[in-house]
C-alpha positions in Angstrom: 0.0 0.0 0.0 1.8 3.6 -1.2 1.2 6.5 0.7 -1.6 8.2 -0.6 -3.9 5.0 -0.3 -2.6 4.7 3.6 -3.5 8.6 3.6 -6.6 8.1 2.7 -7.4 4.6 4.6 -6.5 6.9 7.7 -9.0 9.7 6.7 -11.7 6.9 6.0 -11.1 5.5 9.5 -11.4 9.0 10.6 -14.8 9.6 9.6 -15.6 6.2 10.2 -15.1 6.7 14.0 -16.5 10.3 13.8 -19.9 9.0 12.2 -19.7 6.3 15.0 -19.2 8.8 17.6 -22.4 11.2 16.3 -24.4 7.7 16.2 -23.8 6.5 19.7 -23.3 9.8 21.7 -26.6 10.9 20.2 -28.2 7.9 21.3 -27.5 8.5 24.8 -27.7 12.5 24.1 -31.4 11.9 23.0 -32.3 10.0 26.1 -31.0 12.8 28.3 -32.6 15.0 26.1 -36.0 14.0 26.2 -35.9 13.9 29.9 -35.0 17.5 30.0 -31.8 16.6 31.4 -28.8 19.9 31.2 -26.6 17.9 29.0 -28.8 17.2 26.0 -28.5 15.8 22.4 -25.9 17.8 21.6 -23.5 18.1 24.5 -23.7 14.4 24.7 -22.7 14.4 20.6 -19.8 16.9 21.0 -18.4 15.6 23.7 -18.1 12.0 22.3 -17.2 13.3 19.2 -14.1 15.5 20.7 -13.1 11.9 22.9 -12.8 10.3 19.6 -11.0 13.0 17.2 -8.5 13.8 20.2 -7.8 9.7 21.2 -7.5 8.7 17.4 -5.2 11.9 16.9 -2.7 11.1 19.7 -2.0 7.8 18.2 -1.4 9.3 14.9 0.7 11.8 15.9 2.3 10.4 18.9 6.4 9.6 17.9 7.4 6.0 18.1 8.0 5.6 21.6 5.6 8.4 23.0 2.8 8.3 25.7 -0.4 8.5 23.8 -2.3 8.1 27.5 -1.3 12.0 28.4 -3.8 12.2 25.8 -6.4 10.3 27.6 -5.5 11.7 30.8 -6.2 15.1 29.6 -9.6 14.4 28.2 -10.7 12.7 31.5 -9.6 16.0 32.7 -11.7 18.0 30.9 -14.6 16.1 30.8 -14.4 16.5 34.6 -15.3 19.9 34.7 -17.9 19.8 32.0 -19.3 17.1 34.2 -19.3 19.5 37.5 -20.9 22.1 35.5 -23.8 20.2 35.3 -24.3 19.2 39.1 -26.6 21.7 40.8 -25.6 22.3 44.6 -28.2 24.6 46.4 -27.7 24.9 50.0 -28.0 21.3 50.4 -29.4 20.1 47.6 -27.8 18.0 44.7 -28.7 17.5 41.8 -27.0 16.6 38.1 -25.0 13.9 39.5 -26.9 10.8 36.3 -26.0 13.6 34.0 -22.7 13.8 35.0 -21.5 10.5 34.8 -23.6 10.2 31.9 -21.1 12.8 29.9 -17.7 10.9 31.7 -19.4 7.6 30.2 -19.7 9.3 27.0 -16.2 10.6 26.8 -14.7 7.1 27.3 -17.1 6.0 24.2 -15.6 8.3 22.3 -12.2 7.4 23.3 -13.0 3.7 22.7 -14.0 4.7 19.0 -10.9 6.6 18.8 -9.5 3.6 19.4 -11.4 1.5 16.9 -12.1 -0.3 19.7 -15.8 -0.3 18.1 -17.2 -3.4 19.3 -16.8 -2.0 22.6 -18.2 1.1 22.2 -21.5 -0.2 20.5 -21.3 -2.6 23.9 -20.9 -0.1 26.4 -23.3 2.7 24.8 -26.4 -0.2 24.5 -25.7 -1.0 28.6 -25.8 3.1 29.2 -29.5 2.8 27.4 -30.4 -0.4 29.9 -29.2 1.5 32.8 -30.7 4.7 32.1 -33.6 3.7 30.7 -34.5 0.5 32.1 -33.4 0.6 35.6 -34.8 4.0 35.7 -38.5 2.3 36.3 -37.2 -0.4 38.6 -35.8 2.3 40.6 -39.6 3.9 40.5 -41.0 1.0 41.7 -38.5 0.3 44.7 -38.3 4.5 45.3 -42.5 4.8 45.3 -42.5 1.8 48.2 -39.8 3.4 50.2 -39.7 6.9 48.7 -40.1 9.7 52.2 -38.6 12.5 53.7 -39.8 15.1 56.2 -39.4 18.8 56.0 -39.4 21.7 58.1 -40.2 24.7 56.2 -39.9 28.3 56.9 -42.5 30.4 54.4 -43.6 33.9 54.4 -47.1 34.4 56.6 -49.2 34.9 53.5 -52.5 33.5 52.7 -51.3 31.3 49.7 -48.3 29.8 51.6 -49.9 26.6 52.2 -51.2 26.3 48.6 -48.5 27.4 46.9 -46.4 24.7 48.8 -48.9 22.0 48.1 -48.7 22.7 44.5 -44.7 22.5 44.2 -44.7 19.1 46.3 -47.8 17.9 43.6 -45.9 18.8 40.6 -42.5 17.0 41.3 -45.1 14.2 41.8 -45.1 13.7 45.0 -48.2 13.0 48.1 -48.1 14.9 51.4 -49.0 12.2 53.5 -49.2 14.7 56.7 -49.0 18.7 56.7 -48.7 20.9 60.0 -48.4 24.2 60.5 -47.8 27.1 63.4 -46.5 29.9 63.7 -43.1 30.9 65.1 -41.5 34.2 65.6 -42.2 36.4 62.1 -42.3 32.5 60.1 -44.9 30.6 59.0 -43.2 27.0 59.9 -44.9 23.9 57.7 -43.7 20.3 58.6 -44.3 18.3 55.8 -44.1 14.4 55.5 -43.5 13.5 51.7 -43.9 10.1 49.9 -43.3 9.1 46.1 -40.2 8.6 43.7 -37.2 9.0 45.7 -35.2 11.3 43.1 -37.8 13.9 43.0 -37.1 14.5 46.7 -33.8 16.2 45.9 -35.7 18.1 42.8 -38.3 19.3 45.0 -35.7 20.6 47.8 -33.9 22.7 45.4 -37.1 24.4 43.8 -38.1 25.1 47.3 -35.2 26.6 48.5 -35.6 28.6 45.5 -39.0 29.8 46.2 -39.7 33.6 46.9 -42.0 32.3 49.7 -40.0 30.4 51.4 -37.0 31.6 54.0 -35.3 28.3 54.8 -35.7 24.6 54.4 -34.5 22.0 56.4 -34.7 18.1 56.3 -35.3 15.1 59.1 -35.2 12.4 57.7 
């Protein structure tokens, strides 16, 4: 094989794994997506994408006896702080932590394509969709049996409060299975017993804390 046919295999290989890498991070991009998830269809698509272009690169252009891990190492890098971009930490409440392990997954797809380790990657992006998608409702069904918390809530004394609180828990959801208030100092306080899917817990404590009714929130479970 001359030069210019090796030139070209390489470039076919190329957009071999790049197709590849569109393919299988917007399989799991579109999943994310259509959850409403922060990284999406497309996040998920560049950042598998990137994985592959930068692994397959380093061993291309790596000399003879060079480290093409630094490579990997710095990806992994980066990928970490897309990752903790997408984790949400409100005074106690976290949130973002599927999405980011979702995008480290991703990235090592894409570095497994960049590879042409492609057996692998196919492999590993179908057991992403089982886990997301398929232990997802098993995870309902164990989280709606054993799904509660209990909150302490400090609201503003205004007629709504009570509603208005009622209406956040509902949409996440969620059942008040026992609600109590009185008053204490310039506070309304509301202790509220929730039951339902365990991961809407965490969502409903960071829109709380984020309510303009509400002063403080604080958990016993």
């Amino acid at each position: 094989m001359n030069e210019v046919d090796l030139s070209a295999r390489l470039h076919l290989d190329l957009l071999a794994q790049l197709t590849l890498s569109v393919l299988l991070g917007g399989a799991v991009g579109l999943e994310r997506e259509l959850k409403g998830k922060p990284a999406g269809l497309r996040t998920n698509i560049l950042i598998c994408i990137g994985a592959t272009l930068f692994t397959s690169l380093s061993f291309r252009f790596a000399p003879p006896n060079g480290d093409t891990g630094r490579v990997a190492g710095q990806i992994l890098s980066g990928v970490g702080l897309i990752g903790a971009a997408t984790i949400l930490h409100t005074r106690g409440a976290v949130v973002g932590l599927t999405s980011a392990a979702t995008i480290w997954v991703v990235a090592a797809i894409g570095m497994a394509l960049g590879s042409a380790a492609y057996v692998e990657a196919i492999g590993t992006t179908a057991l992403v969709l089982v886990v997301l998608e398929g232990l997802e409702r098993l995870e309902v069904l164990v989280a709606r049996r054993y799904g509660s918390s209990r909150l302490k809530v400090h609201v503003r004394p205004e007629e709504t409060a009570l509603q208005e609180l009622d209406a956040v828990v509902r949409g996440h959801g969620l059942e008040v299975a026992r609600s109590a208030s009185h008053r204490e100092g310039a506070d309304l306080v509301v202790d509220l017993d929730i039951h339902g899917p365990r991961r809407q817990h965490d969502q409903l404590l960071a829109e709380l804390v984020r309510h303009p009714l509400v002063r403080s929130v604080s958990t016993g479970e």
